[in-house]
C-alpha positions as CSV (number, residue, x, y, z in Angstrom):
1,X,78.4,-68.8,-12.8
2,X,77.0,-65.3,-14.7
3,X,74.1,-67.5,-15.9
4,X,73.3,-68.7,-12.5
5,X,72.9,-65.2,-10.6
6,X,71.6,-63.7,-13.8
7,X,68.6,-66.4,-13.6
8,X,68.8,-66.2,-10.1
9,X,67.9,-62.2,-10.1
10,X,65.3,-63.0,-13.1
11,X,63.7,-65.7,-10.6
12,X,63.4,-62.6,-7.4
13,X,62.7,-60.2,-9.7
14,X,59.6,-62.5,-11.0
15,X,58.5,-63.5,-7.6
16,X,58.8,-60.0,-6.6
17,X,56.2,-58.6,-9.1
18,X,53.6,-61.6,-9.4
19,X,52.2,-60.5,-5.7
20,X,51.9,-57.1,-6.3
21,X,49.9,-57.3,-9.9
22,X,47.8,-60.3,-8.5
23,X,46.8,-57.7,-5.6
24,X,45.9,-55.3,-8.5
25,X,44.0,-57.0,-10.5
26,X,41.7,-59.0,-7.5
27,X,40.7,-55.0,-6.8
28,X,39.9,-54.3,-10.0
29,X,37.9,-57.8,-11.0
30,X,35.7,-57.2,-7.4
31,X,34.7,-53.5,-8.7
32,X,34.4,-54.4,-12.1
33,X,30.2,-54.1,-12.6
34,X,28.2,-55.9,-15.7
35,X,27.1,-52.9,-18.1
36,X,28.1,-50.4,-15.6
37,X,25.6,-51.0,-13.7
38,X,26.2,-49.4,-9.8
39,X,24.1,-48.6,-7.1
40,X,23.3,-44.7,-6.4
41,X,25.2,-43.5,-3.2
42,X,21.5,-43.2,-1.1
43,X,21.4,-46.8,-1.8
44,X,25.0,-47.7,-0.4
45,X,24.1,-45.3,2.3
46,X,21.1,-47.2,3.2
47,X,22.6,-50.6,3.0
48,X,25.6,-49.7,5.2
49,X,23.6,-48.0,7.5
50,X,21.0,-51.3,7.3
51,X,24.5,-53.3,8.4
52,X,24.7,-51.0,11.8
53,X,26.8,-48.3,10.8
54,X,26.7,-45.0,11.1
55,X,27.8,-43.1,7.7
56,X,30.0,-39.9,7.5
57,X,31.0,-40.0,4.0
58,X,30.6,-42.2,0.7
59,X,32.8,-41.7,-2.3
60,X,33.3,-43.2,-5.2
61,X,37.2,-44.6,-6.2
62,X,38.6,-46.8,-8.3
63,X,35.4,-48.3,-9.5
64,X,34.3,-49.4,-5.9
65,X,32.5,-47.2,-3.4
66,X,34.4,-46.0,-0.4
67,X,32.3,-45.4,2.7
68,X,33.6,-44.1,6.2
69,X,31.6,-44.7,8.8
70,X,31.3,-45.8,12.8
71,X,30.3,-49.1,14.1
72,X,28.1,-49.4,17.6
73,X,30.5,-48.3,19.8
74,X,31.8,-45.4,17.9
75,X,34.3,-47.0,16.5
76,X,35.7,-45.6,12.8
77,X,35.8,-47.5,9.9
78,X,36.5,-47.8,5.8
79,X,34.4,-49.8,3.6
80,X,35.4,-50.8,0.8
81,X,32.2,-52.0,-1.3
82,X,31.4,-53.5,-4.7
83,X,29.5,-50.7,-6.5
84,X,26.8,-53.3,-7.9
85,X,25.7,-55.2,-5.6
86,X,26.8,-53.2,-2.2
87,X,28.7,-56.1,-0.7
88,X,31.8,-55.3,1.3
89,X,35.3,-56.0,-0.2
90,X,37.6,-54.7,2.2
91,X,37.1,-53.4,5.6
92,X,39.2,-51.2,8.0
93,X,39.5,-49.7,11.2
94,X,40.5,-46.1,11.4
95,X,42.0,-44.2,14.4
């Protein structure tokens, strides 16, 4: 019966911490540029602002670009953007 909820709680434990480095790691592979290689932040600017966004700030973290900006109606939003080849990873709105 020990062996059972001992393999049991190995079994959550690993199931528990497989999502959570996955997550991790599909951040760090979509930032991850060839010869580190990225474009400068007047380029991002441009690009984003080519997409119909107005941009308030860029920054750089954790190897991506992070740009927060407004959308046609004035609506905030986060950008999360490879640093290479300016194409959006992850997008949110802001309040």
């Amino acid at each position: 019966m020990r062996k059972i909820i001992a393999l049991a709680t190995i079994g959550l434990f690993a199931a528990l911490t497989v999502p959570a480095l996955a997550s991790s790691d599909d951040d760090d592979v979509s930032c991850r540029t060839a010869g580190g290689q990225k474009m400068s932040v007047q380029d991002i600017t441009a690009k984003v602002s080519g997409m119909g966004y107005t941009v308030r700030k860029v920054e750089h973290d954790d190897g991506c670009y992070e740009v927060k900006a407004t959308d046609s109606n004035g609506v905030r939003i986060e950008l999360k953007l490879n640093p290479a080849t300016g194409a959006i990873i992850k997008s949110e709105k802001r309040s």
